[in-house]
N, C-alpha and C positions, 0 to 999 in steps of 0.2 A: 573322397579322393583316394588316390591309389596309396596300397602302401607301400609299395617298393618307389624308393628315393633314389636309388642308385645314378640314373641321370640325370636327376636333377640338383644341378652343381650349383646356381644360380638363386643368390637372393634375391627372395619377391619385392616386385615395384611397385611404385606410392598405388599406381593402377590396379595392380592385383591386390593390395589389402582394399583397396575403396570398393573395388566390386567384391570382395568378399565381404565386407561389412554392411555392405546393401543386404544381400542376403540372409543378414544375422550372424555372420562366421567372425566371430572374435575370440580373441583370447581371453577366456575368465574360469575362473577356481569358483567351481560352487562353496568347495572346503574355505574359499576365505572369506566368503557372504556368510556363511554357519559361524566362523569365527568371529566377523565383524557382529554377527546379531548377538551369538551370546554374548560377547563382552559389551555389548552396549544391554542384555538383558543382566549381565550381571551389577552394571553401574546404576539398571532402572531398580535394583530389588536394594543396592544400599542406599537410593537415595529415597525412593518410595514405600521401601520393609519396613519402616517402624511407623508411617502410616497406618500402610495396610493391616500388620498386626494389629495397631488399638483400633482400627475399626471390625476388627474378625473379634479381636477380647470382646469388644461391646456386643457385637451381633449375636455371639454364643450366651452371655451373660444373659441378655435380652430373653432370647430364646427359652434358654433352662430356667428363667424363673417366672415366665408367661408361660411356657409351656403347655398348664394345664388349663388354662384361660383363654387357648385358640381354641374356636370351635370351625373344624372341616365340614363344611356345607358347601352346596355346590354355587352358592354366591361367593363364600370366603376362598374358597381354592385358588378360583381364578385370578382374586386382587392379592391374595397371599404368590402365587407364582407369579406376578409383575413386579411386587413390591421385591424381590428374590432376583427377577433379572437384572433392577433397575440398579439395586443395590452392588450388585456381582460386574454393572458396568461402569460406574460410577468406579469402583475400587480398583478394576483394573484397563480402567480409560488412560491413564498416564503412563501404566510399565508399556502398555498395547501401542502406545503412540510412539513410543519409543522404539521399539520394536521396528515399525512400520518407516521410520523413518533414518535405522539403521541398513534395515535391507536394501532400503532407495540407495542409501549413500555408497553402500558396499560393491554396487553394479554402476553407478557412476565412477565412481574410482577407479576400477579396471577398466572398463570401455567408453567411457565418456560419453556425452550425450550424444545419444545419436536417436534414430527410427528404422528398421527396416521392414520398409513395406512388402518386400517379396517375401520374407519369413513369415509372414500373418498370413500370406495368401494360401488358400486350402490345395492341397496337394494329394492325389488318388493314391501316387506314392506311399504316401505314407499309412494310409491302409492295409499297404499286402502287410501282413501276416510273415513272409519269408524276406523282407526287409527289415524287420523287427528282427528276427532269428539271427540275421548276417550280421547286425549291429552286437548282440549279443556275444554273440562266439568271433566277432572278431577280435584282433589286437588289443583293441583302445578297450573293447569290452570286458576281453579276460585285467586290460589293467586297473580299469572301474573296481572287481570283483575283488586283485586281490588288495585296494586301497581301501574300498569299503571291509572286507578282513582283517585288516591291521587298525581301522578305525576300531573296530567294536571290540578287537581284543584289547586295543588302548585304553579305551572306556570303562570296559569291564573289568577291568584291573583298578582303574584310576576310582572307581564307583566301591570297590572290594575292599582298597583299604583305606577309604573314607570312612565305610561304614564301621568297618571292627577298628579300627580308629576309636571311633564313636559312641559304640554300644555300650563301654563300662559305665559311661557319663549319661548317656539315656537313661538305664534302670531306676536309678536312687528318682528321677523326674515322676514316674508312673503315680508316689506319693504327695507329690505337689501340685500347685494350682492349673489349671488350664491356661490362666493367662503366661505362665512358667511355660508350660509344654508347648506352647505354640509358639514363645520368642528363643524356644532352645531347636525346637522342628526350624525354623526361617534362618536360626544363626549356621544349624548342622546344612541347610540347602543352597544357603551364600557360600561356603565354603566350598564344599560338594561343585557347585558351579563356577567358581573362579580356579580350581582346580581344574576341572574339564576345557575352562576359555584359555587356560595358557595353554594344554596340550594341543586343543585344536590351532592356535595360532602357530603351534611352531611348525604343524602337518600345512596349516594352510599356506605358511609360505615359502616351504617347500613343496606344495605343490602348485599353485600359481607360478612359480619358475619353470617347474617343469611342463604346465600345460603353453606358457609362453612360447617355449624349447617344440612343444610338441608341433603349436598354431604356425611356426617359421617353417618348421621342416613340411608341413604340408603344403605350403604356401610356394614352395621354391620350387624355379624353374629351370626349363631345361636353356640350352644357349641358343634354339631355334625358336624356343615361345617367346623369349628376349628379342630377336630380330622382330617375329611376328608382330609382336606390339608396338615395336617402333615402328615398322612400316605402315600397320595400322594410326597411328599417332601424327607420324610424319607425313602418309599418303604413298603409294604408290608414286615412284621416280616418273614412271613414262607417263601416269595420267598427270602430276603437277606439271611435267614439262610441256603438255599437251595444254593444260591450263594455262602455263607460263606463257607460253606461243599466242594463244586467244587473248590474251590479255595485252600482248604487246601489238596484235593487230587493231585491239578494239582501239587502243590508243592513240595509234597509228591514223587511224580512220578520223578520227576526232580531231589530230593535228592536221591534216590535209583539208578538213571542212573550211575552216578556221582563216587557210592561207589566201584564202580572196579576202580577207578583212585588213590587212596587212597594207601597212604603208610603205614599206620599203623592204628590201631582201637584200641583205648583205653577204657578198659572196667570194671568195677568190675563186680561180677560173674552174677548178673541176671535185675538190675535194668535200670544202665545206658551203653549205646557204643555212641563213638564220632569218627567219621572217620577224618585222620588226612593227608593232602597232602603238601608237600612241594620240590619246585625245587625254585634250588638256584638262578637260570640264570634268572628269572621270578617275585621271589618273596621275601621279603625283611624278612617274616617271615613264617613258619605254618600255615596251613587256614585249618578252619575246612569246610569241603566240607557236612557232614550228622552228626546227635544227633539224638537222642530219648533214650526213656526209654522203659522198662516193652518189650510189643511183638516189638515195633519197634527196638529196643533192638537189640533181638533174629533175626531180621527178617536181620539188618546191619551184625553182628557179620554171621548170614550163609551165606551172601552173600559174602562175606569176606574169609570164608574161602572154597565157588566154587572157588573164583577166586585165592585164594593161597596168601590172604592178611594177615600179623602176626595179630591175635588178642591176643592184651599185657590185665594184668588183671593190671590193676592199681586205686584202688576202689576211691582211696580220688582224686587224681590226676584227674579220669573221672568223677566224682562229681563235680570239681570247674571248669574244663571246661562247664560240659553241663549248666552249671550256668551262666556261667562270658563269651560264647561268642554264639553267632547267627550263621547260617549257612551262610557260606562265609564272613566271617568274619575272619580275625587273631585273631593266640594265643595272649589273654596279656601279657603284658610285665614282671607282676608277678607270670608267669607260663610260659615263656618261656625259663628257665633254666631246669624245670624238662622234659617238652619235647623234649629240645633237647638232652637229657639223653638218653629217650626212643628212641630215632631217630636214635641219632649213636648206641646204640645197634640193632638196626631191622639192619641197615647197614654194621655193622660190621655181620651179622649172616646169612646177603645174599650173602656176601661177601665169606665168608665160602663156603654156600653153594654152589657158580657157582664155 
């Protein structure tokens, strides 16, 4: 994305972070995955360090006093270097899981669970060579450089007076046992690392704020991309109203089919007609099948009487129908006395007639 922000004034919508998360583009601190791992590596070394110590005492012990009792043959090498990996995984199968399952949790926390399939997909892009460069010497790159510079000068400070801290208390160990030297080496690197996990936590979350800060401001729009996605969203005015239109003809067309089904048309003389059907065997009351006013009106009431349907004039009675119900819809219940008026009369006078 561009760096100059100056137009755009406009917080990104729910729309522009979803397709930027499609992509892979979210907000996350590598610096606070480095911190969540070490500090979950510094909790795996106090809970699993005095294991793993007496198991290195015993291995060393082992060692220096069979020592001269292994014979290097090109049989023994090979089960001597398995017996050496299986041992080395076994001891550190539990800090490793720990680990492993720090770094999971460290990128779920900032971006939640998610997939993005366009980010896996292979991009030629990302090939050139002077894409690489642009990334480098840009902005965000020169800011990488001078964060990873204050990282290491932190480190190396933090590393400096651990150590001379430490040396007066090494020396006098040089005359003690190895199993002394190795739980004073793991107590000087538990410390050493819980020193380093609080410095990185307080860089990490200071910078997880700031790459937050960084992921909004790239994200923000201008007040024409804002329109553009609503009308996107919304649809072009003239093609819904284009739609709107099609849809009230198709409608249309469906209520006119409809009005030779109709038992009676209730009408005052020119405004309103409400076509009326009812069977008994089917239906619990009156349904009105077609309404309109003015030419649709006109247009019901002739079709009404090609087909030899009674059109009754009943001015107030087809006023509070075309009012009070929708097509296919039943009479209400407060108008279903006067209709069934008009009902037996159309029936009593077809009755006559056949």
């Amino acid at each position: 994305m561009a760096d100059n922000f100056q137009d755009k004034t406009e917080k990104p919508t729910g729309k522009r972070v979803s397709e930027a998360r499609k992509q892979g583009n979210v907000a996350k601190s590598q610096d606070l995955c480095a911190a969540i791992s070490m500090l979950a590596g510094s909790v795996g070394l106090m809970i699993f360090g005095p294991g793993m110590v007496d198991q290195l005492k015993a291995s060393f012990v082992y060692i220096i006093t069979h020592l001269f009792d292994i014979q290097l043959t090109s049989d023994t090498v090979p089960e001597l270097l398995l017996v050496s990996l299986s041992f080395s995984f076994q001891l550190l199968m539990p800090f490793l899981f720990t680990l492993m399952i720090a770094g999971v949790a460290s990128h779920v926390l900032q971006t939640g669970f998610f997939f993005a399939e366009e980010a896996l997909q292979p991009k030629l892009s990302n090939l050139n060579p002077l894409n690489g460069l642009k990334k480098i010497f840009s902005s965000r790159g020169m800011i990488e450089l001078v964060k990873g510079a204050i990282k290491l000068i932190i480190v190396g400070w933090i590393g400096y007076i651990t150590v001379k801290g430490y040396i007066p208390s090494m020396i006098p160990l040089m005359d003690e046992e190895i199993g002394q030297l190795i739980a004073a080496i793991g107590h000087f690197s538990l410390k050493l690392a819980l020193r380093l996990t609080l410095a990185f936590a307080i860089l990490a979350i200071l910078d997880f704020g700031f790459q937050k800060w960084k992921y909004l401001q790239e994200l923000m729009m201008t007040k024409q991309e804002i329109k553009e996605e609503f009308r996107q969203m919304e649809g072009d005015p003239q093609i819904k109203g284009k739609i709107r239109q099609l849809q009230i003809q198709t409608s249309m067309n469906l209520m006119i089919k409809k009005i030779p089904e109709a038992d009676v048309i209730l009408a005052n003389p020119t405004h309103f007609a409400v076509a009326l059907r009812y069977d008994p065997v089917t239906m619990r009351a009156p349904m009105v099948i077609a309404k309109g006013k003015n030419k649709i009106a006109e247009r019901i009431k002739q079709i009404a009487r090609d087909n030899g349907i009674p059109v009754v004039e009943e001015p107030e009675l087809a006023r509070a129908l075309y009012k009070a119900a929708e097509v296919g819809q039943e009479v209400p219940y407060e108008l279903f006395q006067a209709v069934a008026e008009v009902l037996a009369l159309v029936y009593r006078i077809k009755k006559k007639a056949a």
